[in-house]
C-alpha positions in Angstrom: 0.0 0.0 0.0 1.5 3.7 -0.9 0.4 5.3 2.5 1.1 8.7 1.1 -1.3 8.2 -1.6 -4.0 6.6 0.4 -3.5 10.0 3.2 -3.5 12.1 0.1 -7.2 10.8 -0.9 -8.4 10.6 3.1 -7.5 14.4 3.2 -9.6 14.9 0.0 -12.7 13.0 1.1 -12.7 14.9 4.3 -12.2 18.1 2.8 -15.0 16.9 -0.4 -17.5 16.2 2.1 -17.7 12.6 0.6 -16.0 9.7 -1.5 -17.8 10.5 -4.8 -16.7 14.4 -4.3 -13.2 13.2 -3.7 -13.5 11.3 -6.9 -14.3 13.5 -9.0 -11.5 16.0 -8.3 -9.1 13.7 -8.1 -10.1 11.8 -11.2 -10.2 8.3 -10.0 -12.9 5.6 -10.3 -15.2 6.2 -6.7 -14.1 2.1 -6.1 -10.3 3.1 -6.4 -10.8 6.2 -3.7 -13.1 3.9 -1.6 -10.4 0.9 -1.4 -7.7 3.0 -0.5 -9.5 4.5 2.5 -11.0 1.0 3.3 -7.1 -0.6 3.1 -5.6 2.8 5.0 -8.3 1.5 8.0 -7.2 -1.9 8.2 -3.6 -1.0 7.9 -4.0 1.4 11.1 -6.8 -1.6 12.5 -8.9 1.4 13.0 -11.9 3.3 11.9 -11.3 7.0 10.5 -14.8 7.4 8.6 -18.5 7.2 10.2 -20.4 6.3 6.7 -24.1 7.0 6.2 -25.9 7.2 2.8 -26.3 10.8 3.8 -23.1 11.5 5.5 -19.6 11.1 6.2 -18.4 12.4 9.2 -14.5 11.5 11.1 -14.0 9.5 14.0 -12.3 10.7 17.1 -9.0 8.3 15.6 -9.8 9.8 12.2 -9.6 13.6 13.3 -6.0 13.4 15.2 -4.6 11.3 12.1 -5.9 13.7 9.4 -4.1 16.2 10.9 -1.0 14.2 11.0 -1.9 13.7 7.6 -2.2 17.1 6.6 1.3 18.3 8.5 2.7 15.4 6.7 1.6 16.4 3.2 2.0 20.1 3.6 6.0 18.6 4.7 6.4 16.8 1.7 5.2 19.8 -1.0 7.4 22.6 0.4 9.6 20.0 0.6 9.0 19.5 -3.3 8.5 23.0 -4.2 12.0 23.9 -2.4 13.8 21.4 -4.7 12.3 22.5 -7.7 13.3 25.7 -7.3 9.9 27.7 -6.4 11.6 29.0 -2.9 14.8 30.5 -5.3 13.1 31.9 -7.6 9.0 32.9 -7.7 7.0 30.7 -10.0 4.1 28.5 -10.2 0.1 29.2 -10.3 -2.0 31.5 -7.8 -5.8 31.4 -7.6 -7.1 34.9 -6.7 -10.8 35.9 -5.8 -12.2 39.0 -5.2 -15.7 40.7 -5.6 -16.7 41.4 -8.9 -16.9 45.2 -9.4 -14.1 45.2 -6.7 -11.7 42.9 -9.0 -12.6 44.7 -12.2 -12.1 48.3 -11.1 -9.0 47.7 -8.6 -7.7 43.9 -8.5 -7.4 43.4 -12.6 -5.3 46.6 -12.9 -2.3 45.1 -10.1 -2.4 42.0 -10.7 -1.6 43.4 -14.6 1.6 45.1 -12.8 2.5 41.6 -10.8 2.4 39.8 -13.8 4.9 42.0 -15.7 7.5 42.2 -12.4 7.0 37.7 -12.3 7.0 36.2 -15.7 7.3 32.6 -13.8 4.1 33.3 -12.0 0.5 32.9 -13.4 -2.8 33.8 -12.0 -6.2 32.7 -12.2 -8.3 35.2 -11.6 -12.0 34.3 -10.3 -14.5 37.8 -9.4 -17.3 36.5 -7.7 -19.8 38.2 -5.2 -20.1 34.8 -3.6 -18.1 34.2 -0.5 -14.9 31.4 -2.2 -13.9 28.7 0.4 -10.3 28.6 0.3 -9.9 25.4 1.9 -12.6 23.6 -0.3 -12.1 25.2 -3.9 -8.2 25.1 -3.9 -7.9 29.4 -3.8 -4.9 30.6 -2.7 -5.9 34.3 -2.1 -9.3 36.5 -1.7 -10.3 39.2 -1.2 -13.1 39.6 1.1 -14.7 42.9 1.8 -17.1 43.2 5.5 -16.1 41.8 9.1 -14.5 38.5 9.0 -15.8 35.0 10.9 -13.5 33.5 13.0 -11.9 31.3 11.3 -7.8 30.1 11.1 -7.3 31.8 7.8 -4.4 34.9 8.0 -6.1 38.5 7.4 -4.3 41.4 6.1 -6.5 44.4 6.5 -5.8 46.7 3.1 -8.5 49.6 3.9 -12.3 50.2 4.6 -14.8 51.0 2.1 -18.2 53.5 2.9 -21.3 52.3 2.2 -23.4 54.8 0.9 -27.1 55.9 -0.6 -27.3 57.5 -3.9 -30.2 58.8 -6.4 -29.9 60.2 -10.0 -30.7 64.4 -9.4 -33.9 63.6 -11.8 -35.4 61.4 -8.9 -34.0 63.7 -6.2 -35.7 66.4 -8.1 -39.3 64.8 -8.3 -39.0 63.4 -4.7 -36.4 65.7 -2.9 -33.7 64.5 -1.4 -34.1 62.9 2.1 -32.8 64.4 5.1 -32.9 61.9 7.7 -33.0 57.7 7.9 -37.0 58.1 8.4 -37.9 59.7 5.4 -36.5 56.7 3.7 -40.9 56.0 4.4 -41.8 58.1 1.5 -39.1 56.6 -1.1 -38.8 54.7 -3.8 -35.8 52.0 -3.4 -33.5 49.2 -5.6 -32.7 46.6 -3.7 -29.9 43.5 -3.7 -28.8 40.4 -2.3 -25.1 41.1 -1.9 -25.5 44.0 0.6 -28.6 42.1 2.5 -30.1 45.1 1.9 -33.7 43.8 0.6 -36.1 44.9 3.7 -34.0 47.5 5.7 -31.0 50.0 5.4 -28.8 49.9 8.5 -27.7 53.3 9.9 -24.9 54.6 12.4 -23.3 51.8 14.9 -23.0 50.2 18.2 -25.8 52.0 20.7 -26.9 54.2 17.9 -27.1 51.5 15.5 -30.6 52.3 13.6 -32.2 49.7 11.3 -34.8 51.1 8.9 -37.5 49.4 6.5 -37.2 50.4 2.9 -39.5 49.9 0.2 -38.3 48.3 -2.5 -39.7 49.0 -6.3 -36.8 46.9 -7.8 -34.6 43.5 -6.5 -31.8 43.1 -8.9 -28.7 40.3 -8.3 -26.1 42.9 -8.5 -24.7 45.8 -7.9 -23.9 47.1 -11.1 -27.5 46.5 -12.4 -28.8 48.4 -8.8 -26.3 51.4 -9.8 -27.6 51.4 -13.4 -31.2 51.7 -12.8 -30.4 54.4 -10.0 -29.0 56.6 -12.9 -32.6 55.7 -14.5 -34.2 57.1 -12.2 -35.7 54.5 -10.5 -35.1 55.1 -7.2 -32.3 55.2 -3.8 -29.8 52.7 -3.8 -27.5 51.7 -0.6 -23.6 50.6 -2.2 -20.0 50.6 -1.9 -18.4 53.7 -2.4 -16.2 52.6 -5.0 -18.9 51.1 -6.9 -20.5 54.5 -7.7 -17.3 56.8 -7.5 -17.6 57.6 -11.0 -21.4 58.3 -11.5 -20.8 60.4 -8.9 -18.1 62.5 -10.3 -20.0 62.5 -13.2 -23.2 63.7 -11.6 -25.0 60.9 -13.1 -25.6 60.0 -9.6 -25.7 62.3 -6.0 -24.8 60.6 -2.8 -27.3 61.3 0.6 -27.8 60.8 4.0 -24.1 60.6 4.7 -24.0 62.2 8.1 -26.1 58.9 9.3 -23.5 56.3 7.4 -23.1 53.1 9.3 -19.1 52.5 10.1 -17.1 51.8 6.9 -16.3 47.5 6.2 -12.9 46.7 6.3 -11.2 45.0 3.3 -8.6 42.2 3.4 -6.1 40.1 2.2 -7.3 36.2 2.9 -4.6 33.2 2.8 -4.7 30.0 4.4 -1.2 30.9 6.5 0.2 27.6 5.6 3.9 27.9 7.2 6.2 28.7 5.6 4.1 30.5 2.8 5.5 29.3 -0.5 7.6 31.9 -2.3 5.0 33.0 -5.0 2.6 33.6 -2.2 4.5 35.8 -0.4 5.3 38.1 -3.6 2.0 37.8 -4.4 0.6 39.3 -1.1 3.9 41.6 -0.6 3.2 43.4 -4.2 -0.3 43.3 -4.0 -0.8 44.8 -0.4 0.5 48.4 -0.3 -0.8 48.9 -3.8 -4.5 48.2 -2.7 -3.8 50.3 0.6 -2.9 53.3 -1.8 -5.7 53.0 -3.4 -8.4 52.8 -0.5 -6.8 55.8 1.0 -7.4 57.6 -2.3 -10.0 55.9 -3.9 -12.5 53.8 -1.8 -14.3 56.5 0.1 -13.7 59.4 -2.3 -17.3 60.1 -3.4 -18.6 63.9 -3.4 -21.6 64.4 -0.9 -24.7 66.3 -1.5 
């Protein structure tokens, strides 16, 4: 039996969630992934896996030797990676996420630069407004923008980011702009998921935290479609700053209510800390860090109020 193979495939059906998951990403018939497991158990005369037709879940011996497993594996690639040359010189793959009007307006543009200082490097970009699992979907970096869980992934805070509310001047100048949270009543709103802004805006913090119902004339699935139909006319919208900076510098749209503006979400730098960090990690995150902090200090909040 090749034990590092058959710990290889137990650390991918725990982190798959289940033997036919595993198979799939690691290409092999399900019967191959399940024999190895089954022959790993009766090598170590114990049981590592409760199995259900429902679910799989560890046993108390299978959760202390996965994380043998996993100290052992990480061992043996930076042992790999060092002897191929990866800690002498930068090179290899990186798997980037970020939001997706985030990513286009700020992340493309650096990771351009990083790109052109490491020829031996490539990226894989992936802008999604979905939270990425590092750990599950193989990502080695992401950006995530709003308080972080607690979790055992390294954070590198980069900047905060306002939210704000904004109208076109044509709807601000058939239903005047508001001048307070509760006149939000007598408004017309666009609505969407990502903010979980759909019932009710959130205003101020802590004590004088102040949650108010909006009515919503239009749901939409992002933000860029909420900010278009703003400049339409159709009603408030609650954003990111940078999302609408240039509609607002444009006048296309005018920016309200921002002496009640709940506290600003911080932005950061996600990795999974492994130790030490391979080389192209570290250049990744040491290039891309003070180039995003230049630009929150300059960019992020810099809307014009009304």
């Amino acid at each position: 039996m090749n034990r590092l193979e058959s710990m290889t495939i137990l650390v991918a059906v725990v982190d798959s969630g289940s033997l036919s998951a595993a198979a799939r990403h690691l290409g092999m018939p399900l019967a191959t992934v399940s024999r190895k497991v089954g022959e790993l158990e009766s090598h170590l005369k114990t049981r590592l896996l409760h199995r259900t037709t429902r679910q799989l879940s560890l046993t108390e011996a299978g959760i202390s030797y996965v994380a043998a497993c996993r100290r052992i594996l990480e061992e043996i690639g930076e042992a790999e990676r060092a002897a191929t040359g990866e800690y002498a010189s930068p090179k290899g793959e990186l798997v980037v996420t970020a939001p997706v009007v985030f990513g286009r307006l700020h992340v493309v543009s650096v990771v351009a630069d990083f790109l052109a200082h490491y020829p031996e490097i490539d990226i894989s970009l992936v802008l999604t407004d979905r939270v990425v699992h590092l750990m599950d979907e193989h990502a080695d970096v992401a950006i995530r923008i709003g308080e972080l869980p607690d979790s055992t992934l390294m954070a590198t805070g980069v900047g905060t980011v306002r939210r704000v509310i904004c109208a076109s001047p044509t709807y601000l100048a058939t239903h005047s702009a508001p001048l307070r949270p509760r006149d939000l009543a007598g408004h017309e709103c666009i609505t969407f998921e990502v903010l979980a802004s759909m019932r009710a805006w959130v205003f101020g913090s802590g004590k004088s935290e102040l949650s108010v119902p909006v009515r919503s004339r239009l749901t939409v699935n992002t933000a860029e479609a909420a900010i278009e139909a703003a400049i339409l006319g159709v009603g408030l919208i609650r954003v990111l700053s940078y999302q609408v900076a240039d509609a607002v510098r444009e006048n296309a749209l005018c920016v309200v209510l921002d002496d009640f503006e709940s506290a600003p979400l911080p932005i950061n730098l996600v990795h999974k800390g492994q130790a030490p960090l391979p080389l192209k990690l570290r250049a990744f995150l040491d290039f891309v860090t003070p180039r995003l902090r230049a630009r929150a200090s300059s960019e992020f909040g810099d809307v014009t109020n009304v």
